[in-house]
C-alpha positions in Angstrom: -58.8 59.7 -0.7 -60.4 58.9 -3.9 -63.9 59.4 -2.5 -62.5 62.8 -0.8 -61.7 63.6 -4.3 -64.4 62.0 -6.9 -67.4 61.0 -4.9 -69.6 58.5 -3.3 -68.4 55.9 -5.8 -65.5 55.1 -3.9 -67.3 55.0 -0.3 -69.8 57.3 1.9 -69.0 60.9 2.2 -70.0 61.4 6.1 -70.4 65.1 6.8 -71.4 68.5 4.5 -68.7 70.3 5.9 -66.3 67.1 4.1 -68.3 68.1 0.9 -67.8 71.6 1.0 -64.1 71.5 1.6 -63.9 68.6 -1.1 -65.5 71.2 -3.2 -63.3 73.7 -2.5 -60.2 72.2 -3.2 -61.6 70.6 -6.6 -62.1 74.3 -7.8 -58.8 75.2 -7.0 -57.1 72.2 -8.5 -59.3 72.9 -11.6 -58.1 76.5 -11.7 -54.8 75.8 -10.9 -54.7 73.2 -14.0 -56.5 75.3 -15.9 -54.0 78.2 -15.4 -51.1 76.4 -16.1 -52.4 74.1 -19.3 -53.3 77.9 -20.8 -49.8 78.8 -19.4 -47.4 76.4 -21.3 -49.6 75.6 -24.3 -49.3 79.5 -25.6 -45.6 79.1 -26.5 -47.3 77.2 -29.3 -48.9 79.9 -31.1 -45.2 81.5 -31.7 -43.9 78.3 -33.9 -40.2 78.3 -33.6 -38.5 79.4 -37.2 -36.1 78.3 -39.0 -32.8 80.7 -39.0 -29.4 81.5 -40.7 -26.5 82.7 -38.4 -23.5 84.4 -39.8 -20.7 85.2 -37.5 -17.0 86.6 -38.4 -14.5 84.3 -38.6 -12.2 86.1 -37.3 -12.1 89.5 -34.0 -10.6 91.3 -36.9 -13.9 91.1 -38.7 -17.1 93.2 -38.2 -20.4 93.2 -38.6 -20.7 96.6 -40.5 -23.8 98.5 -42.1 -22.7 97.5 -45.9 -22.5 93.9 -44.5 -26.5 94.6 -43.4 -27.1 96.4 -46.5 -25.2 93.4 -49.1 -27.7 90.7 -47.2 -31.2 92.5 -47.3 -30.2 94.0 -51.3 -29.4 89.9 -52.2 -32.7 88.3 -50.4 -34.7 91.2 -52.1 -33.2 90.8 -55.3 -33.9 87.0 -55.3 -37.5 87.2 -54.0 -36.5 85.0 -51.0 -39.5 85.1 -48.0 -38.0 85.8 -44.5 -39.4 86.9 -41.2 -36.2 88.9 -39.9 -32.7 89.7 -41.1 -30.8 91.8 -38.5 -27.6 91.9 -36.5 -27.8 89.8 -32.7 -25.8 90.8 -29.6 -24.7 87.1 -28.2 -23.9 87.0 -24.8 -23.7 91.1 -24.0 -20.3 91.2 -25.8 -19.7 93.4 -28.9 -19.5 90.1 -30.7 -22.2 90.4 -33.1 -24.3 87.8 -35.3 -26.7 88.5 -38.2 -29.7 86.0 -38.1 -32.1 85.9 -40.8 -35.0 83.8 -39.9 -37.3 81.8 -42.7 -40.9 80.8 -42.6 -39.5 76.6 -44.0 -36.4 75.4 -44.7 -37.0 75.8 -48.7 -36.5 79.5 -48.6 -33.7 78.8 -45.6 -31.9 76.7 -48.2 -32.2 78.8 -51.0 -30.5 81.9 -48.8 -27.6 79.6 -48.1 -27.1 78.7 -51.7 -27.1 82.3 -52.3 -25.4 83.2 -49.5 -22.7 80.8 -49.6 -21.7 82.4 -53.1 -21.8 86.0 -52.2 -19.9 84.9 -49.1 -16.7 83.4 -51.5 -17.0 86.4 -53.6 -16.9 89.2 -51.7 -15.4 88.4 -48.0 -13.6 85.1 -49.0 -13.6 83.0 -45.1 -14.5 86.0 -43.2 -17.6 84.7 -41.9 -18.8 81.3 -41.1 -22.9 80.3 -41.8 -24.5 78.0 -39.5 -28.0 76.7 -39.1 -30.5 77.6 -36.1 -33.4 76.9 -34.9 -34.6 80.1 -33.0 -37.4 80.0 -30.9 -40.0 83.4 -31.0 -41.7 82.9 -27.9 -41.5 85.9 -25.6 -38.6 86.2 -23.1 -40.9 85.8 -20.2 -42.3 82.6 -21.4 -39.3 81.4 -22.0 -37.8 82.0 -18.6 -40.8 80.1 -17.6 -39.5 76.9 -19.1 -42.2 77.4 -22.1 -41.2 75.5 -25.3 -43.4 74.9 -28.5 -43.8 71.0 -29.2 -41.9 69.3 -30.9 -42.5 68.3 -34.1 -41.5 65.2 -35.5 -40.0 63.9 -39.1 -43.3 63.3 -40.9 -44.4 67.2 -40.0 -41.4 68.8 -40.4 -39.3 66.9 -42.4 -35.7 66.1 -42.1 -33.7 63.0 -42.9 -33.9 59.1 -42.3 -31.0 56.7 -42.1 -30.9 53.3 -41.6 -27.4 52.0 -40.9 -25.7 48.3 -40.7 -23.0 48.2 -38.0 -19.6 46.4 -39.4 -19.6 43.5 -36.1 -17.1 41.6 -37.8 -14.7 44.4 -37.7 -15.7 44.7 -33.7 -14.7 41.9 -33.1 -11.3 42.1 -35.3 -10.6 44.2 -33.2 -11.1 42.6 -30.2 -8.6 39.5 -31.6 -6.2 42.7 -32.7 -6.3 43.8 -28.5 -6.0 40.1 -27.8 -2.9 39.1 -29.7 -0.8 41.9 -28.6 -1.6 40.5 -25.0 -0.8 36.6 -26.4 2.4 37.9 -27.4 3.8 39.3 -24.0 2.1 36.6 -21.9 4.3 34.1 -24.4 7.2 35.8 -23.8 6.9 36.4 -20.3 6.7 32.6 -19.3 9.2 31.6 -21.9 6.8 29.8 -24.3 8.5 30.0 -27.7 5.9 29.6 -30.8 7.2 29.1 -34.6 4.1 30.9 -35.9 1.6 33.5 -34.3 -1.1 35.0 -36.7 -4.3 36.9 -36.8 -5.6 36.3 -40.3 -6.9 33.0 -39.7 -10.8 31.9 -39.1 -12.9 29.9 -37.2 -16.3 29.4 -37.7 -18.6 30.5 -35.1 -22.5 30.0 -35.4 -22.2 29.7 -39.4 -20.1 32.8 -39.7 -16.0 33.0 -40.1 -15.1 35.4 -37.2 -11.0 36.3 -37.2 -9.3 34.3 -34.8 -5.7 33.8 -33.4 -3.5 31.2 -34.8 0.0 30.1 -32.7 1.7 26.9 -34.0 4.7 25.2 -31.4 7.2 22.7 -31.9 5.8 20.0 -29.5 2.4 19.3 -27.9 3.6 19.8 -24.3 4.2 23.4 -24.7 0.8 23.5 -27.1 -0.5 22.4 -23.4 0.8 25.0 -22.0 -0.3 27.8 -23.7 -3.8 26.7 -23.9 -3.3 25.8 -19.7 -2.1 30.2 -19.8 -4.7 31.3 -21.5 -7.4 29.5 -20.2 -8.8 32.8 -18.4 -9.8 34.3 -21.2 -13.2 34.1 -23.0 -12.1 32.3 -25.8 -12.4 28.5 -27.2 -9.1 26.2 -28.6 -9.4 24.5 -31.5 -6.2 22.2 -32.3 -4.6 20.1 -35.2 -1.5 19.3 -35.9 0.2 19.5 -39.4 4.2 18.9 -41.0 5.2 17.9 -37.4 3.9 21.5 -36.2 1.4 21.7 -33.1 -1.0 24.1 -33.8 -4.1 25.9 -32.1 -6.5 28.5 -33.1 -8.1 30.4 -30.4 -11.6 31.9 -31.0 -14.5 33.8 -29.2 -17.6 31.3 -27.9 -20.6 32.1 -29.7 -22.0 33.9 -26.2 -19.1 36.1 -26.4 -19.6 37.5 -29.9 -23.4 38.2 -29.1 -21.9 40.4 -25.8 -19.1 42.4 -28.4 -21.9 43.0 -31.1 -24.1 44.2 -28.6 -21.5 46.7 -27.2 -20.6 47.6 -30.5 -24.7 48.7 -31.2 -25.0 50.2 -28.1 -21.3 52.0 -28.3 -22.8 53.7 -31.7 -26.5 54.3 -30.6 -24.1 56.4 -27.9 -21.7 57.7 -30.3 -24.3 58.6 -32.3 -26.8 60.4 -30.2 -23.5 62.2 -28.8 -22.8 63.4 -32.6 -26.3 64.3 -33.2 -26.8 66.3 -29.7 -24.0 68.3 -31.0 -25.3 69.1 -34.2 -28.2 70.6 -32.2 -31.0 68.4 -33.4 -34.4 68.9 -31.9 -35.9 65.2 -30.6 -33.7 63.1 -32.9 -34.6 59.4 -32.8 -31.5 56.9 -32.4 -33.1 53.1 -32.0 -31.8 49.6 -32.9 -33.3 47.6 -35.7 -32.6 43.6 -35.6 -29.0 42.1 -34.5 -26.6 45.2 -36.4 -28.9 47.8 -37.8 -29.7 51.0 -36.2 -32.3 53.8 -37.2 -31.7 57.4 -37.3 -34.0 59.6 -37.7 -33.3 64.1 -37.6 -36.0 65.6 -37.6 -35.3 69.5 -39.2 -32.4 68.7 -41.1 -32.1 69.9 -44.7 -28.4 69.0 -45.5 -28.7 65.3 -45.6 -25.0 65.0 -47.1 -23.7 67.1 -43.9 -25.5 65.0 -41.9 -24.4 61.8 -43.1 -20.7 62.8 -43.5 -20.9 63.8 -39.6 -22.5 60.8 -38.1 -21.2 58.2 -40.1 -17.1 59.2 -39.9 -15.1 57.5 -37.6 -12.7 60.4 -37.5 -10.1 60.0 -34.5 -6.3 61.1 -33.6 -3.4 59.8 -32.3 -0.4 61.9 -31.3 3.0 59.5 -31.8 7.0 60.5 -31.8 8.9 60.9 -34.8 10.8 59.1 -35.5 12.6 59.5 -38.9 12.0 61.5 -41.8 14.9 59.0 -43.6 13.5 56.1 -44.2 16.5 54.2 -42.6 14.5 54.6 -38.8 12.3 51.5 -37.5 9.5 53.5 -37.0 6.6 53.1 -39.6 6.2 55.7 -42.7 2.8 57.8 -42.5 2.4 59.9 -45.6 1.5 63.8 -44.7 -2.2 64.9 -45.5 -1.5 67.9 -47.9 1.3 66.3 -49.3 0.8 62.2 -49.9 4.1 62.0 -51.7 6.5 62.7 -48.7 6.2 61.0 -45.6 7.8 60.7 -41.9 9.0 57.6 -40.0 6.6 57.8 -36.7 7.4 55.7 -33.5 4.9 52.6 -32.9 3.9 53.1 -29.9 1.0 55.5 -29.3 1.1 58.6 -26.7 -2.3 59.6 -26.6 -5.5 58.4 -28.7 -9.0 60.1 -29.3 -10.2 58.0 -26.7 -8.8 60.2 -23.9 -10.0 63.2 -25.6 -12.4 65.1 -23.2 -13.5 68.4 -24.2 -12.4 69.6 -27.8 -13.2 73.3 -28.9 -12.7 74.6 -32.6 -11.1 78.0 -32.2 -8.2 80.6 -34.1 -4.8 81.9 -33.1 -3.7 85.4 -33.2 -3.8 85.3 -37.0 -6.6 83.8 -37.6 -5.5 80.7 -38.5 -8.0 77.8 -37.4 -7.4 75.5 -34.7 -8.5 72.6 -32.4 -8.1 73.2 -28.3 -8.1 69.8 -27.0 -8.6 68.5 -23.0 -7.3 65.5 -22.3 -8.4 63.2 -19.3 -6.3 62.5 -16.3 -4.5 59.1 -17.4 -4.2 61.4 -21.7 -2.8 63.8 -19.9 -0.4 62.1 -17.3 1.0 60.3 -20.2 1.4 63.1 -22.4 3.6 65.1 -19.6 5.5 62.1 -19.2 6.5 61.8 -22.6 7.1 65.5 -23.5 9.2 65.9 -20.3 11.8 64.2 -21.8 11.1 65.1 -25.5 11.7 68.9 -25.4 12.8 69.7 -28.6 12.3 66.9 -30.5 8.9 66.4 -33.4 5.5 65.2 -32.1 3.2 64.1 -35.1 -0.5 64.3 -34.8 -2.3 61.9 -36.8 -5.7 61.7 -38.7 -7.9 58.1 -38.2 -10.2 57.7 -40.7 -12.2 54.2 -41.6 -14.3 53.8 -44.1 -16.5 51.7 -46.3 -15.3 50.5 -49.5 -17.4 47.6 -50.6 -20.0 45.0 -49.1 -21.1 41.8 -50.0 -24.8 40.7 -49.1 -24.7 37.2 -47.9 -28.2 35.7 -49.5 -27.9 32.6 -47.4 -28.4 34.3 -43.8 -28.9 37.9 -44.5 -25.5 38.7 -43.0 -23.7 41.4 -44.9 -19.6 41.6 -45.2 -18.1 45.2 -45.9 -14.2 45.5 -46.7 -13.1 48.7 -44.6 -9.9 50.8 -45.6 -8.2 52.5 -42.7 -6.5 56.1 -43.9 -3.5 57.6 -42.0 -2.4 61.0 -42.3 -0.3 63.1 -40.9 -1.8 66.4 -40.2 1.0 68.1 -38.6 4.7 67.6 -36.9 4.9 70.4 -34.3 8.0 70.6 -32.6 7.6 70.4 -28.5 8.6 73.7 -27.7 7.9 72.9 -23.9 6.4 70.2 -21.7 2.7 69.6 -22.5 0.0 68.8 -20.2 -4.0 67.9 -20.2 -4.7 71.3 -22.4 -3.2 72.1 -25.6 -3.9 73.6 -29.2 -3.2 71.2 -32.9 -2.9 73.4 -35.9 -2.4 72.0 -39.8 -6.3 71.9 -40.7 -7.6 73.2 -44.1 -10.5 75.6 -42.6 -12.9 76.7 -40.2 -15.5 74.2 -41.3 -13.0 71.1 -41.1 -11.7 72.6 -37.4 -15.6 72.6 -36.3 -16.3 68.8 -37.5 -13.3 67.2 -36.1 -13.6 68.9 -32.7 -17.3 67.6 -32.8 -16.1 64.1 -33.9 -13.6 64.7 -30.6 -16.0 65.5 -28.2 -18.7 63.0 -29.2 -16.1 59.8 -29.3 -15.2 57.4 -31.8 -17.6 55.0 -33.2 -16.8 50.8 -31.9 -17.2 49.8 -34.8 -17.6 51.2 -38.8 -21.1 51.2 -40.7 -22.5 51.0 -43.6 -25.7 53.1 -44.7 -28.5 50.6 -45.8 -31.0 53.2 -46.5 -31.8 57.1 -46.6 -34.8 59.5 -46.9 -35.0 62.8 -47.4 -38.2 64.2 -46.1 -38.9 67.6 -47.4 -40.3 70.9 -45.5 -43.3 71.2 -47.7 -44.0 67.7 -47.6 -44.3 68.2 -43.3 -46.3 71.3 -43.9 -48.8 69.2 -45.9 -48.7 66.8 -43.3 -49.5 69.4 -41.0 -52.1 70.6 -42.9 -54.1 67.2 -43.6 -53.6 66.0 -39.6 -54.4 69.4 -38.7 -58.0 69.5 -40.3 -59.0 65.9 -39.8 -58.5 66.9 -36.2 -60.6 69.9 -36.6 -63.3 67.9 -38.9 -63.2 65.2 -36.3 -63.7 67.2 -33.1 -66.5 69.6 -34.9 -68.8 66.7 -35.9 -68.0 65.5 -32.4 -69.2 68.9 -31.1 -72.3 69.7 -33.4 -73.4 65.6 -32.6 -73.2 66.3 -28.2 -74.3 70.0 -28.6 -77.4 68.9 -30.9 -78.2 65.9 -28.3 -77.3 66.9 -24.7 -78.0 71.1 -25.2 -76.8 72.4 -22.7 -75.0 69.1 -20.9 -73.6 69.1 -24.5 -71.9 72.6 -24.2 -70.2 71.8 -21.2 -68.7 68.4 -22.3 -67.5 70.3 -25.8 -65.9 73.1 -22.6 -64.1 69.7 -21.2 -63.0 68.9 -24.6 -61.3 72.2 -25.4 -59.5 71.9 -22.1 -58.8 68.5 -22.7 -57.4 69.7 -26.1 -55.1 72.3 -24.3 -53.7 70.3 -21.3 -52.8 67.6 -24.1 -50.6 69.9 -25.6 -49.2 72.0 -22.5 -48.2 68.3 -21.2 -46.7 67.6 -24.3 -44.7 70.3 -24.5 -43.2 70.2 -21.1 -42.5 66.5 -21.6 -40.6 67.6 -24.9 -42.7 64.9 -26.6 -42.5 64.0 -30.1 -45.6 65.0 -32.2 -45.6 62.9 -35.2 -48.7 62.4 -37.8 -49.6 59.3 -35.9 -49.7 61.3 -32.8 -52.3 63.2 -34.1 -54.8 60.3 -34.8 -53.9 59.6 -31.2 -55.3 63.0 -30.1 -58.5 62.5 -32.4 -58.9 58.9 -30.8 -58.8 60.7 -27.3 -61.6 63.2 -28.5 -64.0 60.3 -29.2 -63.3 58.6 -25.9 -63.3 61.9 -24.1 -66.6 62.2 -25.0 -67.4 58.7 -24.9 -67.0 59.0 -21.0 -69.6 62.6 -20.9 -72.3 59.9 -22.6 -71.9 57.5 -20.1 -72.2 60.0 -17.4 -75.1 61.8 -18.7 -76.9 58.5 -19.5 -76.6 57.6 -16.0 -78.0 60.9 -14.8 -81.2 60.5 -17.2 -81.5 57.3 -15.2 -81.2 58.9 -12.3 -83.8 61.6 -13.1 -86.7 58.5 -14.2 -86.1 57.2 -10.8 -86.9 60.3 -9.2 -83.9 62.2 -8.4 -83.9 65.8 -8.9 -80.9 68.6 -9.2 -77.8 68.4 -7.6 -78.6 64.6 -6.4 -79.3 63.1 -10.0 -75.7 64.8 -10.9 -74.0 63.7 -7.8 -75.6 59.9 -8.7 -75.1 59.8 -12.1 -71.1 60.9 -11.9 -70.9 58.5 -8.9 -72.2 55.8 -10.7 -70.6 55.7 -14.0 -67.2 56.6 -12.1 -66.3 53.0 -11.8 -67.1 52.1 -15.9 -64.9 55.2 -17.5 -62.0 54.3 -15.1 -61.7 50.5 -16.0 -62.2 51.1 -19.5 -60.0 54.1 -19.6 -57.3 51.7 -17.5 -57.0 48.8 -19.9 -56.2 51.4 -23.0 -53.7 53.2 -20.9 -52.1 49.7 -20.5 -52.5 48.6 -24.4 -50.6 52.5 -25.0 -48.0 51.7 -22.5 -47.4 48.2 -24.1 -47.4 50.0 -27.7 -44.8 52.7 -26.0 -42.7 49.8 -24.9 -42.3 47.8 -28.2 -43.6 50.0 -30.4 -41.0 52.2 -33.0 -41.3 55.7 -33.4 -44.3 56.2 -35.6 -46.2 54.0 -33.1 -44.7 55.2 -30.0 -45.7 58.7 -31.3 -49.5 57.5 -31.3 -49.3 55.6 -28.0 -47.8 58.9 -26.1 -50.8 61.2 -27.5 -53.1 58.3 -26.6 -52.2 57.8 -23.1 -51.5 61.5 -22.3 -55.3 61.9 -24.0 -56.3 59.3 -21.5 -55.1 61.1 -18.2 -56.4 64.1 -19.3 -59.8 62.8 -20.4 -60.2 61.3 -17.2 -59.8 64.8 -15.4 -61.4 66.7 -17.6 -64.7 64.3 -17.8 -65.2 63.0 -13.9 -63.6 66.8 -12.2 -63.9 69.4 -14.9 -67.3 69.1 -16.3 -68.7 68.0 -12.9 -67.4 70.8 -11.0 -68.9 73.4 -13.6 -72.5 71.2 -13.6 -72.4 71.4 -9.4 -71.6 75.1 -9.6 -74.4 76.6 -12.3 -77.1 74.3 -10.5 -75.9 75.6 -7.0 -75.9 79.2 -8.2 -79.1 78.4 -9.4 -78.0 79.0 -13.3 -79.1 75.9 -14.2 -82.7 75.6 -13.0 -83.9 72.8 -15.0 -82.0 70.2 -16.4 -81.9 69.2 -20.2 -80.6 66.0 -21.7 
């Protein structure tokens, strides 16, 4: 196969007919790749823009001329550059948006500052503004699965986070889970304890985890417990004190590693859930050390919106009341619009956030916002079975927030300790007008814009554990334009003294190597594209990197044909010879850097892998471009007698 396809370097070709066929089907593959690299690398000259969407709030509400007119009068008025501001048709419907598309996200975010005050001023919360990223590629390319690369934060800027996951609290919350099972297996085989507690500590590879304490009256039923709990993961630690027996139970050192490793990966997941939903283009979510994880968005202007979104732990829980009294056994939850009065909810919880589904911001009839919620089968089974019997009485629906208050840095071994506060409100008390099932509506929210972040919070999950944000950037839109600019002409300096040097030295050998280069150029970015790779400013010195060795194989080649010609060899045979010849050399040096980018790929973090992907992409490439591409056109002008003599 490989000398069907390259040549006599890989074994004797046996028969001219084998040659010409082998010809043939190089051309086509050549024309074929050629066609399609053209094909999915044009999307790229239609740069996808950055776009405002305003949409009515309400059915009521219309997009009407004066509502055209009041936009393009206000962008006028306040010099603001845009490509486009006109009414959309989404979908076929009548429902209509206005989109008003910028040239960077500084005139983007100076429309929405004006904007969002000639919004409150003259139609109040009848339309909602949202960000876009709109692509301006024709619809035919598009339907072609064309996309424009993607461009990462150092070229278009956007916003960096690093983040410290709270472990500790993970695994509080393990020992929380574990003690409520303690207490039933205790009871169940009769094995009375004088004191059970969760606020005691052990110390577990120099760090004071939460643990469960359980004293007893005698050391026989100490015994015993430890004997029934024996199947779980966790380690006994015993002492006895004022004629108490007591034990501590505690999770082995191999068993915190596993939760703090779920908790990480739980948020990376959470995380890139969140993020997906907030429509980022090629955000990067990776772990840094034992508890830290990077974030990275690139396109993102609002850094506060961003950071309120991905960092909230936001959840719900749907409970029975129980008594608005005081006098009821249930525990008091204060209501969120009003802190001072409160309700007496049962204990025990119907439905949490976890068996949330599907969640879809929407309004009534009125225009009143709301949340549409889907439960799963086991949310849903229990909420029937509780409603069934509950017709008529209150349901409340609570709000779960955690968040950061403090943190203490712990010098000695790096480890960091954040004190977390837990808020509970009440958002609503709806009374259960009938019996309720996997789909239902929950009303009680302040606006549009709070109904839109908690059903994304809903449908993304709740976070394993809370964190803390270690570090943020803020990566401008002109700052990635000047990136663009600088990588942009060092890889047109680069590839021109590249071209002048092989055109100056090789003539007309020297033209078609800098024709391989410009296709090796093109199919770069046409894979890239379709890959939906990451181009970052390090990717760039990648693809300059590749020029050099792209052309580091044509000298090699045509070094060998020189050879050729001094031995003798004349025409189409000192081509054939020399590509033959050098075959071997390009491949095995080409081979060990596409390893080194693979290895850089697999360790590397996202600057780095952004240079080894437009590295070993340039590598692949290079290699068809310099042993098929070039060869094919040097075989064709010398048969067609174009090329009668040959210069090098």
């Amino acid at each position: 196969m490989l000398s069907y396809l390259f040549g006599d370097a890989f074994g004797q070709r046996r028969y001219k007919s084998t040659q010409r066929k082998r010809r043939l089907w190089l051309d086509g593959l050549v024309i074929i790749v050629l066609i399609w690299a053209l094909f999915y690398s044009w999307p790229n000259l239609y740069p996808d823009r950055d776009a405002l969407h305003l949409s009515p709030s309400r059915t009521q509400v219309i997009l009407d001329n004066d509502f055209r007119d009041g936009i393009r009068e206000l962008l006028a008025q306040n010099n603001v550059t845009h490509e486009y501001a006109g009414r959309l048709r989404v979908g076929g419907s009548d429902v209509r948006v206005f989109e008003i598309r910028f040239y960077d996200q500084d005139e983007r975010a100076r429309a929405r500052a004006l904007l969002n005050d000639w919004l409150e001023e003259k139609y109040a919360d009848d339309y909602v503004m949202s960000y876009n990223r709109v692509r301006t590629a024709n619809q035919f390319i598009r339907l072609a699965g064309g996309v424009a690369l993607n461009l990462g934060l150092d070229l278009q800027g956007g916003v960096h986070f690093l983040m410290e996951v709270d472990t500790l609290a993970a695994i509080r919350q393990r020992i929380d889970a574990t003690a409520g099972e303690f207490k039933v297996e205790l009871g169940r085989n009769r094995l009375r304890s004088v004191y059970f507690s969760t606020g005691v500590t052990e110390k577990v590879d120099g760090v004071d985890y939460p643990a469960i304490g359980i004293g007893f009256i005698s050391d026989s039923v100490r015994s015993q417990a430890i004997q029934l709990f024996s199947e779980y993961e966790m380690q006994a630690k015993t002492r006895e004190e004022g004629g108490i027996y007591y034990v501590n139970f505690y999770f082995s050192e191999v068993f915190v590693e596993q939760v703090r490793d779920f908790a990480i990966s739980q948020n990376m997941a959470t995380l890139r859930e969140r993020i997906n939903e907030l429509g980022v283009t090629s955000p990067l979510v990776q772990r840094q050390g034992s508890n830290r994880i990077i974030v990275e968005m690139p396109g993102v202007s609002d850094a506060a919106a961003a950071k309120r979104v991905i960092g909230s732990t936001a959840n719900l829980e749907f409970r029975m009341e129980a008594s608005r009294s005081g006098t009821s056994a249930g525990t008091p939850f204060p209501f969120r619009d009003n802190p001072r009065e409160r309700a007496y909810l049962d204990r025990k919880i119907i439905v949490g956030g976890e068996n949330v589904i599907n969640a879809q911001a929407q309004f009534d009839e009125t225009g009143v916002p709301q949340v549409a919620i889907t439960l799963d089968s086991r949310g849903g089974r229990n909420m029937n079975r509780v409603t069934r019997e509950a017709v008529g009485q209150n349901m409340a629906v609570l709000l779960v927030e955690t968040n950061v208050k403090n943190f203490v840095k712990n010098e000695a071994d790096g480890s960091t300790e954040f004190e977390t506060e837990t808020k509970k409100q009440i958002i609503s008390i709806p009374t259960i007008r009938d019996v309720l099932g996997s789909r239902f509506v929950i009303t009680g929210l302040y606006d549009q814009a709070e109904a839109s972040e908690l059903a994304l919070l809903l449908r993304a999950g709740a976070l394993a554990a809370p964190m803390y944000f270690v570090e943020e950037k803020t990566i401008g839109a002109s700052l990635g334009q000047d990136n663009i600019r600088k990588g942009v002409f060092s890889l047109i300096l680069g590839s021109l003294c590249v071209i002048l040097f092989i055109l100056f030295y090789y003539r007309v050998f020297g033209l078609i190597a800098n024709l391989g280069l410009m296709f090796n150029l093109i199919l770069i970015v046409a894979i890239m594209s379709q890959l939906s790779a990451v181009l970052t400013l390090p990717g760039i010195a990648g693809i300059v990197l590749t020029i050099g060795m792209a052309i580091d194989a044509n000298i090699l080649i045509f070094s060998r044909i020189k050879e050729e010609m001094r031995k003798g060899l004349s025409g189409i045979m000192a081509i054939d010879a020399g590509y033959n010849r050098a075959l071997l050399s390009i491949i095995d040096a080409n081979i060990t850097t596409l390893l080194v980018g693979i290895i850089l790929f697999s360790v590397g973090t996202g600057p780095i892998k952004g240079f080894a992907i437009t590295l070993s992409i340039g590598i692949l490439t290079s290699l068809f471009t310099s042993i098929i591409f070039t060869r094919r056109i040097l075989e064709f002008l010398y048969a067609k007698k174009l090329l009668k003599k040959i210069y090098i």
